[in-house]
Steps between C-alpha positions, in 0.01 A plus 500: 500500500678792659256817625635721213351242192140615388265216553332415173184543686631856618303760303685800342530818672285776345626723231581879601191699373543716253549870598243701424766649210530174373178398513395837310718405183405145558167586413609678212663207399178292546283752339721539198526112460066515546469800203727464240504167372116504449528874341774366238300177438175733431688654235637198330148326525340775386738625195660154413271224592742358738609503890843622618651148539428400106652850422827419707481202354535598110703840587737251651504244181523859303850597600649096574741385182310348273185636685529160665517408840487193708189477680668448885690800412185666347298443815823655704536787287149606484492390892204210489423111523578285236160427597361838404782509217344244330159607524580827330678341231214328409306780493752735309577182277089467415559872380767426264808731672672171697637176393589220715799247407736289624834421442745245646759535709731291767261249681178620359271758290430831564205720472526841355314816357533689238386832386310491181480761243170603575613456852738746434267786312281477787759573790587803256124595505450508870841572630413900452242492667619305826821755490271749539293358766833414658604841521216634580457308835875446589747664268388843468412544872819409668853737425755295345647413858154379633542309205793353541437413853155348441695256271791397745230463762273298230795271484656466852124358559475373202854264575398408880167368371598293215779348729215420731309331255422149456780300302207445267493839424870479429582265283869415407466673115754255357445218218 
């Protein structure tokens, strides 16, 4: 082993700290992450019934082809388990607005969702409402260029995370 290999028993240096800049919008960041996802899920429970992941969850089945979507991709596009996936399936199925199916395809079945009718009327029903809650907290606060940055920000993160993630959490989404 030559003196410039790391030993495996060698730990890592420190991090730089952040500067006190950086750690200023950091916790911005943190407190942003801590406040609005329970404010929007307060509205949806309280005007629909539901939690922000079922809402993602039909909104996405809402505008798919055919209102129907595979359920790996489903759990990717309204960013969950197919754990969790499947549990609010069930319960959006028990309410009439999801069906389950499967179809089969090279080496196999697969499991998809798909967007009843009812399931439809009712994402029509509380999608005003979660606009406006929406804009109220985000939209309407930030100029349009606050905007746009908040949303290339959202997904620079957004990318280095999900390549971080577990393959489980990334499954291949062909059949």
């Amino acid at each position: 082993m030559s003196p410039d290999t790391p030993r495996e028993d060698t730990p890592e240096p420190d991090p730089p700290w952040l500067s006190p800049d950086q750690q200023r919008e950091w916790r911005a960041l943190v407190a942003l992450f801590m406040t609005l996802p329970p404010a929007l899920d307060a509205q949806l429970k309280r005007d629909a019934g539901m939690n922000s992941f079922e809402y993602q969850v039909l909104a996405a089945l809402s505008e798919a082809p055919g209102r129907t979507v595979r359920l790996s991709d489903l759990a990717a596009l309204s960013q969950g388990s197919l754990s969790r996936l499947s549990h609010a399936i069930t319960r959006l199925e028990r309410s009439g607005w999801v069906e389950r199916h499967s179809e089969a395809c090279r080496g196999g079945r697969r499991t998809q969702a798909r967007l009843t009718d009812a399931g439809f009327a009712r994402v029509e029903e509380i999608a005003p409402g979660h606009v406006r809650e929406a804009r109220r907290l985000v939209v309407d606060v930030l100029t349009p260029e606050q905007l746009a940055a908040l949303g290339d920000a959202a997904r620079a993160i957004t990318a280095v995370a999900m390549a971080d993630a577990p393959e489980a959490c990334r499954e291949a989404r062909g059949c």
